[in-house]
Structure formats: structure tokens, C-alpha cells
PDB file as gemmi writes it, atoms N, CA and C in Angstrom:
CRYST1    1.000    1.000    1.000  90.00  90.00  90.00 P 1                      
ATOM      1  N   UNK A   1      85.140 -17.798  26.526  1.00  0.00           N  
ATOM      2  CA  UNK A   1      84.546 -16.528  26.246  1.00  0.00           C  
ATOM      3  C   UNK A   1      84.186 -16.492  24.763  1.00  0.00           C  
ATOM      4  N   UNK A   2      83.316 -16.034  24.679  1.00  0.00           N  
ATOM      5  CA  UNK A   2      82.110 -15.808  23.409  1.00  0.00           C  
ATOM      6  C   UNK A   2      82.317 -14.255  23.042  1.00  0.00           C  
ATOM      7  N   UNK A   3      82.218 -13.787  21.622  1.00  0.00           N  
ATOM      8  CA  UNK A   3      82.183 -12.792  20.898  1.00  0.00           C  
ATOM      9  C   UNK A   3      81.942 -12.763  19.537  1.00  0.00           C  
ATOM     10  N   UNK A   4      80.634 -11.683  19.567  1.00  0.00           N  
ATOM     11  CA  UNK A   4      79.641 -11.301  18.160  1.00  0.00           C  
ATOM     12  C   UNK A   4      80.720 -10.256  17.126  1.00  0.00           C  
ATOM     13  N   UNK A   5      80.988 -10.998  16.230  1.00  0.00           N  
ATOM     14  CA  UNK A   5      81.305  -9.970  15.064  1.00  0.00           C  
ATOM     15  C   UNK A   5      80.584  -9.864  13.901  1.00  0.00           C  
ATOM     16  N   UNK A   6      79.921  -8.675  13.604  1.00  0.00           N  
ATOM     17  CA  UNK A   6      79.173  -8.355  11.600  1.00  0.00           C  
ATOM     18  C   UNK A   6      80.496  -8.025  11.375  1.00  0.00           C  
ATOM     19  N   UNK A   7      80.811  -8.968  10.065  1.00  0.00           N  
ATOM     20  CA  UNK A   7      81.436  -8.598   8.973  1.00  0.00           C  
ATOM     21  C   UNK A   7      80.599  -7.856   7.676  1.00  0.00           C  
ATOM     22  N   UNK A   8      81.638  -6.730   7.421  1.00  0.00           N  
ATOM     23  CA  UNK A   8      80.675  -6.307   6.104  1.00  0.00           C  
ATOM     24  C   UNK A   8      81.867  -6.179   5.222  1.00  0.00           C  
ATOM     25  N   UNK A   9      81.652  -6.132   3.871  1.00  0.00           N  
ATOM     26  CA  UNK A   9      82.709  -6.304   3.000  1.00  0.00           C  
ATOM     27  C   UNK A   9      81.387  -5.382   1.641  1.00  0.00           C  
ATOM     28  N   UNK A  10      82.139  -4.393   1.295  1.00  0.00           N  
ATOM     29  CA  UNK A  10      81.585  -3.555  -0.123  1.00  0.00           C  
ATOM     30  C   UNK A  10      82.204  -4.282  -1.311  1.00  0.00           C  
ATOM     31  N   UNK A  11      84.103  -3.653  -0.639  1.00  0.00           N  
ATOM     32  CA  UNK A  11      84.693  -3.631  -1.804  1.00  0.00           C  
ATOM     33  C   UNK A  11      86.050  -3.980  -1.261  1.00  0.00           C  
ATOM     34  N   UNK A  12      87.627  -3.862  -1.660  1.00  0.00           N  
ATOM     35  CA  UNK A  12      88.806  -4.260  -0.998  1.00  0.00           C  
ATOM     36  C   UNK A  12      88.881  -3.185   0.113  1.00  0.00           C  
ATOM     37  N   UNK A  13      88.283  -2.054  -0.507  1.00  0.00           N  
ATOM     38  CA  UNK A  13      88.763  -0.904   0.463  1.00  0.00           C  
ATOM     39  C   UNK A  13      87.468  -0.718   1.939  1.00  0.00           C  
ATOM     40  N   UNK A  14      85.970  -0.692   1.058  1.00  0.00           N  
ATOM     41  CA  UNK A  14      85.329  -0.912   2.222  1.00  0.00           C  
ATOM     42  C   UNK A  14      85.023  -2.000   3.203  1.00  0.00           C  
ATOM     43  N   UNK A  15      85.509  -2.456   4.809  1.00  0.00           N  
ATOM     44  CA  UNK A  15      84.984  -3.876   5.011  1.00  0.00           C  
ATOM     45  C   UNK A  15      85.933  -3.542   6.110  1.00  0.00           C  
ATOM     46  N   UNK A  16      85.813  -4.477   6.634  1.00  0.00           N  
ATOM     47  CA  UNK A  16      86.264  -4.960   8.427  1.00  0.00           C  
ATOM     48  C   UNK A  16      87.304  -6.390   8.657  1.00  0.00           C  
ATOM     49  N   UNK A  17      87.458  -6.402   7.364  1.00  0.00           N  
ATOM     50  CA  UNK A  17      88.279  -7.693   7.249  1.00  0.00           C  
ATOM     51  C   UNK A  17      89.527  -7.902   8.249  1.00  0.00           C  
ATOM     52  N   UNK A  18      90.014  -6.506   8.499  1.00  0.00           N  
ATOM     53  CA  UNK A  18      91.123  -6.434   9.017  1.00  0.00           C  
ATOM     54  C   UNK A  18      90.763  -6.780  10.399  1.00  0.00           C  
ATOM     55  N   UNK A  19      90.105  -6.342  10.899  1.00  0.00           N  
ATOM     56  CA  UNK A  19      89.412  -6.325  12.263  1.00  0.00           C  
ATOM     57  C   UNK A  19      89.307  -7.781  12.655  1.00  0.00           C  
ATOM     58  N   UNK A  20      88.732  -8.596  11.648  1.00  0.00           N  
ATOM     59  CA  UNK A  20      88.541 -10.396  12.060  1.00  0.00           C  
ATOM     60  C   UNK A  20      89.997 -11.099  11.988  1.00  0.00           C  
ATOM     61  N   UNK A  21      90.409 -10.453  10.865  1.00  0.00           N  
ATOM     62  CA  UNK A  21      92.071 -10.923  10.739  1.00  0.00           C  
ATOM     63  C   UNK A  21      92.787 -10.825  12.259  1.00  0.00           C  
ATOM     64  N   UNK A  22      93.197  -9.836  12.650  1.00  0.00           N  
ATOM     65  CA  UNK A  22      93.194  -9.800  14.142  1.00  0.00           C  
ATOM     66  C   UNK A  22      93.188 -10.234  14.567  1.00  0.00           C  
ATOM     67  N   UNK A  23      91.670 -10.606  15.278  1.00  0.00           N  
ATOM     68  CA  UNK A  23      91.239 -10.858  16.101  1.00  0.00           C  
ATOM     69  C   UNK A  23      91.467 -12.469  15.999  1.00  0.00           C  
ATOM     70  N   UNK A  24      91.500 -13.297  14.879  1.00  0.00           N  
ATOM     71  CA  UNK A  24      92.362 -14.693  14.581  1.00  0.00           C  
ATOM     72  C   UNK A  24      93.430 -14.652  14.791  1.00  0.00           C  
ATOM     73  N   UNK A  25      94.354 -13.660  14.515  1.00  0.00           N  
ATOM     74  CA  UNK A  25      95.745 -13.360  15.291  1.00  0.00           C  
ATOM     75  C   UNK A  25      95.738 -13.634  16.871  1.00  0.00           C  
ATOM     76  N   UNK A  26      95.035 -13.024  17.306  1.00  0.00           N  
ATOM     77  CA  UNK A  26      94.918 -13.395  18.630  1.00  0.00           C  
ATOM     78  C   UNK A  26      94.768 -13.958  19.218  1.00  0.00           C  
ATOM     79  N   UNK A  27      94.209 -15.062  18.521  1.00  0.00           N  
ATOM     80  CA  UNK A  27      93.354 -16.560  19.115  1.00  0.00           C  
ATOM     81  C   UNK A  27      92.451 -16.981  18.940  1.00  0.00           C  
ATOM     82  N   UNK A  28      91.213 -16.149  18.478  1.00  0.00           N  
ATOM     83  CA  UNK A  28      90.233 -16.302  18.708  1.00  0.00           C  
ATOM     84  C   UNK A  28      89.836 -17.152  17.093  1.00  0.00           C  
ATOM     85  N   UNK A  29      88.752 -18.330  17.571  1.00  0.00           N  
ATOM     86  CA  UNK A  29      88.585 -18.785  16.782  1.00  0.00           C  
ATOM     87  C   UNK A  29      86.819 -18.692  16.701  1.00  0.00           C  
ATOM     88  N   UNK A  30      86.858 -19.306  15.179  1.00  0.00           N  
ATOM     89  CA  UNK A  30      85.306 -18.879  14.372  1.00  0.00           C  
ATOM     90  C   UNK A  30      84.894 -20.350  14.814  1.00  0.00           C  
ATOM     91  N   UNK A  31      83.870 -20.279  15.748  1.00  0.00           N  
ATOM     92  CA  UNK A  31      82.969 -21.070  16.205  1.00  0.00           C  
ATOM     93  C   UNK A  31      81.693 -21.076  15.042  1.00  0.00           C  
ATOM     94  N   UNK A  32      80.956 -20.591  14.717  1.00  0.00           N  
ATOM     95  CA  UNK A  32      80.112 -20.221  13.809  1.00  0.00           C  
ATOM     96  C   UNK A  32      79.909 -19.343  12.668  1.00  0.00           C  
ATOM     97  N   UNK A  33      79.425 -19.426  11.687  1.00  0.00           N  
ATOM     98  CA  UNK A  33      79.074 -17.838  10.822  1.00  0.00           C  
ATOM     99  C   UNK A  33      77.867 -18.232  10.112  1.00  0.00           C  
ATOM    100  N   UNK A  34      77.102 -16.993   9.786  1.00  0.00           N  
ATOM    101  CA  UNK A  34      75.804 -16.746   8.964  1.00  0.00           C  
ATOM    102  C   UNK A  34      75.300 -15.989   8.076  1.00  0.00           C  
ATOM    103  N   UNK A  35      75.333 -15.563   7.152  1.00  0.00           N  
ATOM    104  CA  UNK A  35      75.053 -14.479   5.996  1.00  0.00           C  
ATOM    105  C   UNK A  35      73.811 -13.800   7.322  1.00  0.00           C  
ATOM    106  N   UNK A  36      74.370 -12.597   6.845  1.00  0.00           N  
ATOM    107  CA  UNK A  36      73.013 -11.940   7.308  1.00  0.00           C  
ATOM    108  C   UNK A  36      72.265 -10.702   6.050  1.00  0.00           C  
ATOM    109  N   UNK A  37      73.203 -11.107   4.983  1.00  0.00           N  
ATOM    110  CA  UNK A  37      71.938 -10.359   3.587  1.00  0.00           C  
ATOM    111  C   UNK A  37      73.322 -10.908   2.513  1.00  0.00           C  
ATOM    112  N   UNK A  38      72.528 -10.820   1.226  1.00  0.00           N  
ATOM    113  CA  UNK A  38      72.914 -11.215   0.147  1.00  0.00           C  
ATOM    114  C   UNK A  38      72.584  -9.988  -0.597  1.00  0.00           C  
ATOM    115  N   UNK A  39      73.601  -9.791  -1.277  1.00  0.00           N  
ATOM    116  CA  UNK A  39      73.955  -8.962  -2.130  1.00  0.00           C  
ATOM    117  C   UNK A  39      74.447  -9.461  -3.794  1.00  0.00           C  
ATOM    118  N   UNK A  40      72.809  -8.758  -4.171  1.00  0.00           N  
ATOM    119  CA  UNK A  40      72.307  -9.472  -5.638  1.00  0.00           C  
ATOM    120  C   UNK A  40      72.881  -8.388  -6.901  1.00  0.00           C  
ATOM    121  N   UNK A  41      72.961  -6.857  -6.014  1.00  0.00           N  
ATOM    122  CA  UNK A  41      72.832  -5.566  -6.878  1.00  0.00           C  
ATOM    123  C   UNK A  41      73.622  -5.121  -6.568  1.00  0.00           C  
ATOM    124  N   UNK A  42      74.986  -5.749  -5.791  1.00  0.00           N  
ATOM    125  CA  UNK A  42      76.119  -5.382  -5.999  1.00  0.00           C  
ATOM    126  C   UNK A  42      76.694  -4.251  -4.429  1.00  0.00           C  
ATOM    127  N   UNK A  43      75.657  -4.215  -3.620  1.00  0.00           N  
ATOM    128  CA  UNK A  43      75.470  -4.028  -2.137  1.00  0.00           C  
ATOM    129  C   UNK A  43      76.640  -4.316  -1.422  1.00  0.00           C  
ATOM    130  N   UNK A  44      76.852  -3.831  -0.208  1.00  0.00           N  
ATOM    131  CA  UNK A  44      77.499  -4.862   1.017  1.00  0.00           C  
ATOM    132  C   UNK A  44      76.653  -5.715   1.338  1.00  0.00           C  
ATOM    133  N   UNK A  45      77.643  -6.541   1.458  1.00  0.00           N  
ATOM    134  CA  UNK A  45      77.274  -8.225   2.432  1.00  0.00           C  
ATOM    135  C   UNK A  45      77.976  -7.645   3.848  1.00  0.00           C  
ATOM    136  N   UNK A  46      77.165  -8.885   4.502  1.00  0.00           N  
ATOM    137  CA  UNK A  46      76.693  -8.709   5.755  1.00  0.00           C  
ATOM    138  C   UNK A  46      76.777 -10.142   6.463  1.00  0.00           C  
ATOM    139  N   UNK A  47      77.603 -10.617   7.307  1.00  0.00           N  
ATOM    140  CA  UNK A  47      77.890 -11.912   7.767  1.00  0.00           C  
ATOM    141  C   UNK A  47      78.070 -11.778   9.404  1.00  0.00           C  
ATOM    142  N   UNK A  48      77.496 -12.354  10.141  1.00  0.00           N  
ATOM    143  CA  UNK A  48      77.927 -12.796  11.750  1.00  0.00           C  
ATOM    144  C   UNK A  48      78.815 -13.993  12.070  1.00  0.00           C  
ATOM    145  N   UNK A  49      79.246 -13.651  12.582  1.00  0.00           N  
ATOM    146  CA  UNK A  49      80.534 -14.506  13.190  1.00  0.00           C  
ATOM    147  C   UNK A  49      80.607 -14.570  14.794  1.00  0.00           C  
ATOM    148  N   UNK A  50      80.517 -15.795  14.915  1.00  0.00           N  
ATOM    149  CA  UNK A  50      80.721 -16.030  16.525  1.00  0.00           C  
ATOM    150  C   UNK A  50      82.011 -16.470  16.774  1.00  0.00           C  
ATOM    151  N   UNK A  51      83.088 -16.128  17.806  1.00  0.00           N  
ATOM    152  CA  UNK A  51      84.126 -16.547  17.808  1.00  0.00           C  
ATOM    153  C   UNK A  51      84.867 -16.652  19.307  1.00  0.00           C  
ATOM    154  N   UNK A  52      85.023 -17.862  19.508  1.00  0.00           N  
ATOM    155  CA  UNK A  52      85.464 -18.384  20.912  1.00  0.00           C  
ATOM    156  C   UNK A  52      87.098 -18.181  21.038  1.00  0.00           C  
ATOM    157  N   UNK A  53      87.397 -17.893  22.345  1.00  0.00           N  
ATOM    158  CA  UNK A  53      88.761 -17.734  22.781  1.00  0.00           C  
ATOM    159  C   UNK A  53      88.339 -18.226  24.286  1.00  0.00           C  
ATOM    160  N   UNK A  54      89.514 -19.096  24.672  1.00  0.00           N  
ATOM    161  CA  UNK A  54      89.727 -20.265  25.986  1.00  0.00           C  
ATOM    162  C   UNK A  54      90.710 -18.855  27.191  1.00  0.00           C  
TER     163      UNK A  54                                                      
END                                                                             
């Protein structure tokens, strides 16, 4: 089984980090990842993550 995660990360406090943390807790592992914007001006970033669990 296959599952799409956007990671976004501002700052320590804004972001989803916890959410992927997890979800590696659980098993699930990072099959892939991809920037999906760059942050030049100090923005959120924006990353996809594909992540397989058996």
C-alpha cells in the first residue's frame, strides 16, 4: 500500500513534521520525495513524499 504526503515546514512551530514522524513510527517507509516549491523569501516549503507500508 501506497500513500501521498505534502510536507510543509514555515518554521519549528508551523509544519507537519509530526504527522510524517508518525507515520515512520508506524512503518511506513519513504519510497520517494520531491520539492514541490523553493523557498527563496523565506516562504513555506513544500515537499511530496510517497511512502510504502507491506
Amino acid at each position: 500500500m501506497q500513500k501521498a504526503i505534502v510536507i510543509h515546514y514555515f518554521n519549528e512551530k508551523k509544519n507537519n513534521l509530526a504527522e510524517l514522524n508518525q507515520l515512520l513510527q508506524d512503518g511506513w517507509k519513504v519510497v520517494s520525495q520531491n520539492p514541490m516549491s523553493c523557498s527563496e523569501s523565506g516562504g513555506t516549503v513544500y515537499s511530496l513524499a510517497i511512502l510504502e507500508k507491506n
